[in-house]
N, CA, C and O atoms as a printed pandas DataFrame, in Angstrom:
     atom_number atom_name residue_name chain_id  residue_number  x_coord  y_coord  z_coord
0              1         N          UNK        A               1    7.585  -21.631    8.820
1              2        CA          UNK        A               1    7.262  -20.436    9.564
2              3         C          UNK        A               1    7.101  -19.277    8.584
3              4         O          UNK        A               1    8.053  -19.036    7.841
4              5         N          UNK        A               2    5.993  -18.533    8.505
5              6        CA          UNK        A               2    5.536  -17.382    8.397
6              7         C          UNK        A               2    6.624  -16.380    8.308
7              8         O          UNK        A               2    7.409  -16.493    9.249
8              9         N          UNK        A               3    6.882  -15.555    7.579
9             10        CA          UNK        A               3    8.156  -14.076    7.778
10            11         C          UNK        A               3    6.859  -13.079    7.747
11            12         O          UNK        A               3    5.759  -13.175    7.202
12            13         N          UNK        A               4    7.515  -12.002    8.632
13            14        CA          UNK        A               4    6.668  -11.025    8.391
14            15         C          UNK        A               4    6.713   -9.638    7.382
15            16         O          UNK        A               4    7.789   -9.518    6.797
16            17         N          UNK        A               5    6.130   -9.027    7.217
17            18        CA          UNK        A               5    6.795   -8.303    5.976
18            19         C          UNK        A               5    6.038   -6.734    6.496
19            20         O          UNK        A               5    4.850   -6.481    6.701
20            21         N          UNK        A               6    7.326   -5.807    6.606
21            22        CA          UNK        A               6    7.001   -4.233    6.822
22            23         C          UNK        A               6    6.791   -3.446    5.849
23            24         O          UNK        A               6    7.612   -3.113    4.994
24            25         N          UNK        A               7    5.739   -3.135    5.937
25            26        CA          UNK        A               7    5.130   -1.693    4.889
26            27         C          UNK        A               7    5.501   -0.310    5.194
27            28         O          UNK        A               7    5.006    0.226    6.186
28            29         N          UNK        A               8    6.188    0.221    4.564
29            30        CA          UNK        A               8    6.178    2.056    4.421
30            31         C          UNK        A               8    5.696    2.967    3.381
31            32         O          UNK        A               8    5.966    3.218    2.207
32            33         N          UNK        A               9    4.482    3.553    4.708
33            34        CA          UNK        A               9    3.489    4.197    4.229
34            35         C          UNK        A               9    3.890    5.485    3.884
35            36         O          UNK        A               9    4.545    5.876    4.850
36            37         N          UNK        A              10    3.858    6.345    3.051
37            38        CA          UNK        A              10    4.021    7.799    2.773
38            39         C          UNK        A              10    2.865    8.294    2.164
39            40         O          UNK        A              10    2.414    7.836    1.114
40            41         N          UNK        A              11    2.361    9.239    2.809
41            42        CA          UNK        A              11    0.588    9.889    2.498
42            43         C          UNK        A              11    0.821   11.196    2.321
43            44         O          UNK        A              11    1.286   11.976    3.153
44            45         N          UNK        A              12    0.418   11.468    0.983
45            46        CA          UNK        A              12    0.808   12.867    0.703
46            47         C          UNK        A              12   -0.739   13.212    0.293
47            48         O          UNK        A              12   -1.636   12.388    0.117
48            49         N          UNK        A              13   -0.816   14.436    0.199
49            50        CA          UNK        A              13   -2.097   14.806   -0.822
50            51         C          UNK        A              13   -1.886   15.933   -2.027
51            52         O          UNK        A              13   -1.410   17.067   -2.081
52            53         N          UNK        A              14   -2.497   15.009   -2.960
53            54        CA          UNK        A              14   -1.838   15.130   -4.512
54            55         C          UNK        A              14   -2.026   16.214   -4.696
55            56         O          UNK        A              14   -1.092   16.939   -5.039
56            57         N          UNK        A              15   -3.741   16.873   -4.477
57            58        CA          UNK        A              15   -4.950   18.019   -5.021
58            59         C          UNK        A              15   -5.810   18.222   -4.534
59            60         O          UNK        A              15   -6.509   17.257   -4.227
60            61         N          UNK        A              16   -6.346   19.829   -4.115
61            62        CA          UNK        A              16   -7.801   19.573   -3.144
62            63         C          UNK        A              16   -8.815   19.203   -4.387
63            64         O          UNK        A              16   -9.706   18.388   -4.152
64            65         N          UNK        A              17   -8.741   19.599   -5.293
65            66        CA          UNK        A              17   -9.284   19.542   -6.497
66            67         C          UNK        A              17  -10.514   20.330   -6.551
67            68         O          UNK        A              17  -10.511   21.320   -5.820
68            69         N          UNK        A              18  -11.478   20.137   -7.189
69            70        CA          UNK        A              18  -12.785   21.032   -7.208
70            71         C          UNK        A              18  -13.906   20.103   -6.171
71            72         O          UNK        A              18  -13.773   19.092   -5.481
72            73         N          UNK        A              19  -15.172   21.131   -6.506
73            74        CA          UNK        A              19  -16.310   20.548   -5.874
74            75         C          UNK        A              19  -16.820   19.535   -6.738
75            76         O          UNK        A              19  -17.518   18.721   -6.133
76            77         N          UNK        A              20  -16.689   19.315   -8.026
77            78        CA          UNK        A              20  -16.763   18.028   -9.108
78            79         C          UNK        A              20  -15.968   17.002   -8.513
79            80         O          UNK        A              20  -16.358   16.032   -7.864
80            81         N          UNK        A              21  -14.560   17.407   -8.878
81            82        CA          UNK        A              21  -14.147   15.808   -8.572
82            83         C          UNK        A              21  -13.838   15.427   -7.369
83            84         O          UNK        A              21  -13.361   14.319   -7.119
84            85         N          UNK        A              22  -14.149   16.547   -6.292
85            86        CA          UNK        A              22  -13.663   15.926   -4.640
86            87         C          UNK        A              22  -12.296   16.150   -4.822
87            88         O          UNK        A              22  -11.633   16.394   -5.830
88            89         N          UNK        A              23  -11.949   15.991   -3.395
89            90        CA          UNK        A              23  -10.615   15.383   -3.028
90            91         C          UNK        A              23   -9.834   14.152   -3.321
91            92         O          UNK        A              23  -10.370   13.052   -3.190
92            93         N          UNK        A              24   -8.464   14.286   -3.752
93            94        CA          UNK        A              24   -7.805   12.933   -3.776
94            95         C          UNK        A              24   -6.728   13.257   -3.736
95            96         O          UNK        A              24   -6.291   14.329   -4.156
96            97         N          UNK        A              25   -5.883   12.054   -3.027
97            98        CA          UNK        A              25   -4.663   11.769   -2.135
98            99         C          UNK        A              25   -3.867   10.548   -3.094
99           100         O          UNK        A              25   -4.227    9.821   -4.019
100          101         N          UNK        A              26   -2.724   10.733   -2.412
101          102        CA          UNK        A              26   -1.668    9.395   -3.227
102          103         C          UNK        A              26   -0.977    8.767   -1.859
103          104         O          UNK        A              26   -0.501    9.322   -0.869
104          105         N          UNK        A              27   -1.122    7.400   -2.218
105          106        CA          UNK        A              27   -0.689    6.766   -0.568
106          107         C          UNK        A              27    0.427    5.402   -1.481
107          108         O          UNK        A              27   -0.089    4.430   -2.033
108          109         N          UNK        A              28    1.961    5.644   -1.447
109          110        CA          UNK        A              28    2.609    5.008   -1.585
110          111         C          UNK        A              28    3.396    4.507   -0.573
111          112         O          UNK        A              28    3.428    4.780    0.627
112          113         N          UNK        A              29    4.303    3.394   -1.535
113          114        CA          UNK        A              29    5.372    2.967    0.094
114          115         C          UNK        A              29    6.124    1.724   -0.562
115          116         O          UNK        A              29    5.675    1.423   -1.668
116          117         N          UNK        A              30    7.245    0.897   -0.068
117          118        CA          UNK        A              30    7.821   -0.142   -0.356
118          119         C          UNK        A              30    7.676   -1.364    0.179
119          120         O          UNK        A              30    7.606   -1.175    1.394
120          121         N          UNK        A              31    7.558   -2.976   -0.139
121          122        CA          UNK        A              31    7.676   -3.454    0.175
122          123         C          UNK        A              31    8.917   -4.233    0.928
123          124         O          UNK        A              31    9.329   -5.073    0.128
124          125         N          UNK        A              32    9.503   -4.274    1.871
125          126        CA          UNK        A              32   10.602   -5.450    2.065
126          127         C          UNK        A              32   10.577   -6.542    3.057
127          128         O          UNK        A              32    9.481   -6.602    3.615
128          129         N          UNK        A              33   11.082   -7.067    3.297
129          130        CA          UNK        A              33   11.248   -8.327    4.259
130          131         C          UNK        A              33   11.789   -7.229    5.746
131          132         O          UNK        A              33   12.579   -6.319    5.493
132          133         N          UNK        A              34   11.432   -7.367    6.817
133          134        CA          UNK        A              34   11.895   -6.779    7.738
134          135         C          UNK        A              34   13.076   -7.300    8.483
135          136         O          UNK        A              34   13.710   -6.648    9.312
136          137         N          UNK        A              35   13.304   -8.435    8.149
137          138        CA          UNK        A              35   14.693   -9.305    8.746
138          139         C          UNK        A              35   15.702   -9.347    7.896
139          140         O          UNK        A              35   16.726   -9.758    8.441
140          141         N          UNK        A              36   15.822   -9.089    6.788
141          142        CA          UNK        A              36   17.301   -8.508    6.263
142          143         C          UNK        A              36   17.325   -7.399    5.623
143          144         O          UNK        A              36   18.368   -6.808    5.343
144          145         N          UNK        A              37   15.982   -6.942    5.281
145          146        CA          UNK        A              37   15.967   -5.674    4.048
146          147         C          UNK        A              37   15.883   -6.000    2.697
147          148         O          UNK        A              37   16.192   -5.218    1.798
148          149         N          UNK        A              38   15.504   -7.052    2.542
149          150        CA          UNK        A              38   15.220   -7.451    0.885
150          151         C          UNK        A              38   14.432   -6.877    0.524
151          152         O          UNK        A              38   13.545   -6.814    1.376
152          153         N          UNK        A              39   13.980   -5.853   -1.187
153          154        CA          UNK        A              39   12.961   -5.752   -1.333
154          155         C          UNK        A              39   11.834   -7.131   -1.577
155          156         O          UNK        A              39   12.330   -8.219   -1.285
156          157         N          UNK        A              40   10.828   -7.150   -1.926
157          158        CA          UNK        A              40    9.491   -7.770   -2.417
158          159         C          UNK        A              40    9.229   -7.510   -3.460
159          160         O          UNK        A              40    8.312   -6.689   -3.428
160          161         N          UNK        A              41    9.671   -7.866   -4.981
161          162        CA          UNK        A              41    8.828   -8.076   -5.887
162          163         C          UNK        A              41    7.236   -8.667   -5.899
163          164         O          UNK        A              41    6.870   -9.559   -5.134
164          165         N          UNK        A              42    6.553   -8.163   -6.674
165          166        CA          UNK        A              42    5.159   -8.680   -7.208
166          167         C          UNK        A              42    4.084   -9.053   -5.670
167          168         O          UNK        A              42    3.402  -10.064   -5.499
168          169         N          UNK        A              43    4.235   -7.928   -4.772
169          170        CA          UNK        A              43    3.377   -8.546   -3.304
170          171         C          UNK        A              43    2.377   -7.338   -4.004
171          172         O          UNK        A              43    2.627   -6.217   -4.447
172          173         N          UNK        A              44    0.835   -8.321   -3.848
173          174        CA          UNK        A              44   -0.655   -7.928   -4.217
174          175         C          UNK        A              44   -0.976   -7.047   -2.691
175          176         O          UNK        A              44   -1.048   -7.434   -1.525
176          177         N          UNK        A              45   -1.098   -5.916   -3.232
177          178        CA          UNK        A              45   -1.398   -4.814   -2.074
178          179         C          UNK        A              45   -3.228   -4.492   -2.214
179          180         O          UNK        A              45   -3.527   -4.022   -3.312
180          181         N          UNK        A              46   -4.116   -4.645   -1.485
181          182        CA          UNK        A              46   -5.424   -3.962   -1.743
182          183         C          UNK        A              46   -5.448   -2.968   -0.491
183          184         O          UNK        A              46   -4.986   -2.974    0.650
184          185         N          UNK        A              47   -6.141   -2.199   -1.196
185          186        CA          UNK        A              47   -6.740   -0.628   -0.762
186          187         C          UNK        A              47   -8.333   -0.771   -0.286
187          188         O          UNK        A              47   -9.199   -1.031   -1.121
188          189         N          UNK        A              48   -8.590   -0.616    0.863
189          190        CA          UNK        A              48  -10.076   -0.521    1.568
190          191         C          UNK        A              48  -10.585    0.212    2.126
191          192         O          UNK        A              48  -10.364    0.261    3.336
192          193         N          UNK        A              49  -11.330    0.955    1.638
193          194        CA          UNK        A              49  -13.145    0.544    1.760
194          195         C          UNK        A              49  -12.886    0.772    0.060
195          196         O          UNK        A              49  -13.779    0.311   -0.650
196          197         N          UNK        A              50  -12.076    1.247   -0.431
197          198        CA          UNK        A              50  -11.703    1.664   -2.148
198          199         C          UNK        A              50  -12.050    0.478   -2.913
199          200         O          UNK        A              50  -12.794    0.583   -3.888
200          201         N          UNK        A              51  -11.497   -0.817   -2.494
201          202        CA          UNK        A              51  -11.071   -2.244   -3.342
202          203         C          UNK        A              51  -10.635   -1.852   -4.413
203          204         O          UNK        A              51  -11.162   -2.146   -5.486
204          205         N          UNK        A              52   -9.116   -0.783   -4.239
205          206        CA          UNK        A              52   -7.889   -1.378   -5.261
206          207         C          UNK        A              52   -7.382   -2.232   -4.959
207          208         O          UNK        A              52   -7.442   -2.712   -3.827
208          209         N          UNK        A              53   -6.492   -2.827   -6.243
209          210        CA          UNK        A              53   -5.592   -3.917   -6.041
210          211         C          UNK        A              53   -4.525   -3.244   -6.826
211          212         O          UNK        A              53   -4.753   -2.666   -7.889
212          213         N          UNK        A              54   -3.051   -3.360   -6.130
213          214        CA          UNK        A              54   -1.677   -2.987   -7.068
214          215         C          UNK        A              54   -1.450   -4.223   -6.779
215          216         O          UNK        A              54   -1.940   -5.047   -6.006
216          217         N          UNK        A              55    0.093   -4.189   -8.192
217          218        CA          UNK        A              55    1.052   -5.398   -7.322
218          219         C          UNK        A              55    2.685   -4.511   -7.357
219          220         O          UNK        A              55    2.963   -3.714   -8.253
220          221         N          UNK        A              56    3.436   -4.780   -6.437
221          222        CA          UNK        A              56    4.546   -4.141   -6.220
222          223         C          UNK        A              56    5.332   -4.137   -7.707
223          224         O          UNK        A              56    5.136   -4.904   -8.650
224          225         N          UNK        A              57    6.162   -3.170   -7.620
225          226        CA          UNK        A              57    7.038   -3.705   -8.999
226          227         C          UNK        A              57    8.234   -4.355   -8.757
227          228         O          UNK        A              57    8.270   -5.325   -8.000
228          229         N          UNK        A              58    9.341   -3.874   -9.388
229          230        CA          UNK        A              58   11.027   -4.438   -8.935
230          231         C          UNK        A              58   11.465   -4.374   -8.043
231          232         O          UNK        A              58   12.099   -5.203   -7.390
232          233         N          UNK        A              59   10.976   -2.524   -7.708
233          234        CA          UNK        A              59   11.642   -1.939   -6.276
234          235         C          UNK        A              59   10.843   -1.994   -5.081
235          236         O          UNK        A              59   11.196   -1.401   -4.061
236          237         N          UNK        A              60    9.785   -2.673   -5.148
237          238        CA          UNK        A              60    9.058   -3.045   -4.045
238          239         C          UNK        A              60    8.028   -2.061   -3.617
239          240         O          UNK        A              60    7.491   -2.034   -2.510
240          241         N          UNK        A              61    7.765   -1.083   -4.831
241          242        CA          UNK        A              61    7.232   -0.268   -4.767
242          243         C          UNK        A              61    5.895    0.176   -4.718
243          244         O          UNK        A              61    6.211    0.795   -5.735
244          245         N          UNK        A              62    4.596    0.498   -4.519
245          246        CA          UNK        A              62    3.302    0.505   -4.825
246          247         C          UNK        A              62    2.644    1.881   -4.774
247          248         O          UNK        A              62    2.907    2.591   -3.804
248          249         N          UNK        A              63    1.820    2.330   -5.713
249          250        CA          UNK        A              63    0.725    3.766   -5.103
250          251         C          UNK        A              63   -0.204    3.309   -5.653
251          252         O          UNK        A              63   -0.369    2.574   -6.627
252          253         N          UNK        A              64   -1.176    4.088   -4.545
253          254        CA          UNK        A              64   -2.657    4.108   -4.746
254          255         C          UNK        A              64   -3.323    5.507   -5.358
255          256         O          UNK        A              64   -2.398    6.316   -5.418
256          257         N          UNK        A              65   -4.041    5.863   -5.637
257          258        CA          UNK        A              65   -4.804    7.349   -5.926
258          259         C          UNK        A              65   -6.102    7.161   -5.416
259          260         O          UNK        A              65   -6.837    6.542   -6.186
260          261         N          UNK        A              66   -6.728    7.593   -4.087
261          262        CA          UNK        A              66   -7.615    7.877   -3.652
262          263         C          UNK        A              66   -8.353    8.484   -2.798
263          264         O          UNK        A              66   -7.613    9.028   -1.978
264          265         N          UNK        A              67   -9.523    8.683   -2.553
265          266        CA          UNK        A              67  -10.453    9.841   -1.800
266          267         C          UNK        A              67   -9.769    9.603   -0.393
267          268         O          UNK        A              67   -9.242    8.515   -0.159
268          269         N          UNK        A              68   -9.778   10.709    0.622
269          270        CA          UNK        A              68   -9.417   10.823    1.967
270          271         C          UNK        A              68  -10.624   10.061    2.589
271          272         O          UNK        A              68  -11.796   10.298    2.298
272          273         N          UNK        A              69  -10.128    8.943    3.647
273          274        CA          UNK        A              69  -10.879    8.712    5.109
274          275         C          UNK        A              69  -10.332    7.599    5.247
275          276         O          UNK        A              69   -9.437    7.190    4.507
276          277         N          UNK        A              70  -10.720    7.091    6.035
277          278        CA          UNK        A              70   -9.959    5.919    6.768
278          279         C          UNK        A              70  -10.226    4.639    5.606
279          280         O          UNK        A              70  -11.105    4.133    4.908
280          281         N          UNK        A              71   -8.534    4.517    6.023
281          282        CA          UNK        A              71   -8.444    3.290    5.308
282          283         C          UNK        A              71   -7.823    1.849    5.900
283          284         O          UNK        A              71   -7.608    1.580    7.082
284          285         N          UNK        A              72   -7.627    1.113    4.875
285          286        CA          UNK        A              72   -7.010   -0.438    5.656
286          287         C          UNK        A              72   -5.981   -1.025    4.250
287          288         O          UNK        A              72   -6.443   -0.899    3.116
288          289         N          UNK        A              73   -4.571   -1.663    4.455
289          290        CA          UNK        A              73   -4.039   -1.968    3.468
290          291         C          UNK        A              73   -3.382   -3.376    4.110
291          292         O          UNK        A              73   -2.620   -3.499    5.068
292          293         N          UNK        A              74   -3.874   -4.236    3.357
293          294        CA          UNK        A              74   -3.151   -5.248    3.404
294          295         C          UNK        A              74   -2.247   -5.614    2.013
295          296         O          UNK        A              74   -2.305   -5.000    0.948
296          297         N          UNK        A              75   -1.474   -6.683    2.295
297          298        CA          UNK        A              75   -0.478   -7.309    1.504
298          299         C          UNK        A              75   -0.947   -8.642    1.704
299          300         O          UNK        A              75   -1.721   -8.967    2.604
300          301         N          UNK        A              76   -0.440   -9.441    0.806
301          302        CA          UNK        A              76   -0.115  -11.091    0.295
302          303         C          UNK        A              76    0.882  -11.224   -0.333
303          304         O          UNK        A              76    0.967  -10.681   -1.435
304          305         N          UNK        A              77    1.601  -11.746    0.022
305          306        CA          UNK        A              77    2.708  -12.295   -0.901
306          307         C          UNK        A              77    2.981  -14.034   -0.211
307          308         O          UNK        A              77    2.583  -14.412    0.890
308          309         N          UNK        A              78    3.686  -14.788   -1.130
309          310        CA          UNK        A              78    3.442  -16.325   -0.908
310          311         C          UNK        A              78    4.695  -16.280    0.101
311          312         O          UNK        A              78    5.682  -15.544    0.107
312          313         N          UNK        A              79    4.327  -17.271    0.906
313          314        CA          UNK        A              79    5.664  -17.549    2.170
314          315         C          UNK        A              79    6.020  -16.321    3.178
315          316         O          UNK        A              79    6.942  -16.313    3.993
316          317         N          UNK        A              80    5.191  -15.413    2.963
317          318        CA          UNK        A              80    5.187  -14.645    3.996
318          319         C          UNK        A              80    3.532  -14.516    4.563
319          320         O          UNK        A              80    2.524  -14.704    3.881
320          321         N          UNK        A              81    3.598  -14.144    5.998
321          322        CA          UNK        A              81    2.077  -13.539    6.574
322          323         C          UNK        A              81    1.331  -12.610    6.282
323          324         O          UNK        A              81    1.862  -11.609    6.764
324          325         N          UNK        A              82    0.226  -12.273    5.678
325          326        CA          UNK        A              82   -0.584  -11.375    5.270
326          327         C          UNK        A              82   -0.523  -10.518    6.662
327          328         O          UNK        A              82   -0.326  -10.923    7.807
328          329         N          UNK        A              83   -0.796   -8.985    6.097
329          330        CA          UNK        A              83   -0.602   -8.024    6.830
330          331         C          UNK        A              83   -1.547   -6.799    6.647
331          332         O          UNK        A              83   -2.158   -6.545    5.609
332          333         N          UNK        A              84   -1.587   -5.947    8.006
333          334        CA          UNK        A              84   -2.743   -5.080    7.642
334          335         C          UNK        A              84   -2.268   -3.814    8.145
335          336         O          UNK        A              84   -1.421   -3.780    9.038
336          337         N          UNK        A              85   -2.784   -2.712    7.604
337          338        CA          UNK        A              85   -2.289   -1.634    8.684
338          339         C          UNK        A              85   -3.312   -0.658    8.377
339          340         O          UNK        A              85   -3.175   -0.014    7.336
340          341         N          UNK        A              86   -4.650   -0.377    9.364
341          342        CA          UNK        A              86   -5.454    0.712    9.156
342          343         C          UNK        A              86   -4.672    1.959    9.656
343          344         O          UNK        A              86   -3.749    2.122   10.454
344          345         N          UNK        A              87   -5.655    3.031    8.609
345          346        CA          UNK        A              87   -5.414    4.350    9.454
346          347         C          UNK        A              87   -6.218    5.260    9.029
347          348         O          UNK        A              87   -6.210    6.379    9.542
């Protein structure tokens, strides 16, 4: 069986920045197991319509750096269910 695994999102915005470089935002958060609270080492996070890829670190940790609009983030990690969460 599949575990499922909860993402926490925190969306801040870094800089309006100029009319050169646009806008950009920082969208971090932790990985853990939602049934005991373990963190998630090394879960491959991608960023969409962007196509980054992080991978978590020790603390289950991940950020992205990118332009504002709707996005989609999934996870993979092995023995658990891939997961998505637009917004």
């Amino acid at each position: 069986m599949m575990k499922k695994i909860l993402i926490l999102l925190i969306i801040a915005i870094v800089s309006a920045g100029s009319a050169i470089s646009g806008q950009s935002l920082t969208i971090q958060g932790r990985i853990y197991d939602k049934a005991d609270g373990s963190i998630i080492q090394n879960a491959v996070i991608t960023l969409k319509p962007d196509n980054k890829v992080v991978t978590s670190d020790q603390n289950g940790q991940y950020i992205f750096t990118c332009t504002p609009g709707k996005k989609e983030i999934t996870t993979r990690v092995l023995g658990y269910r891939s997961e998505n969460i637009r917004f």
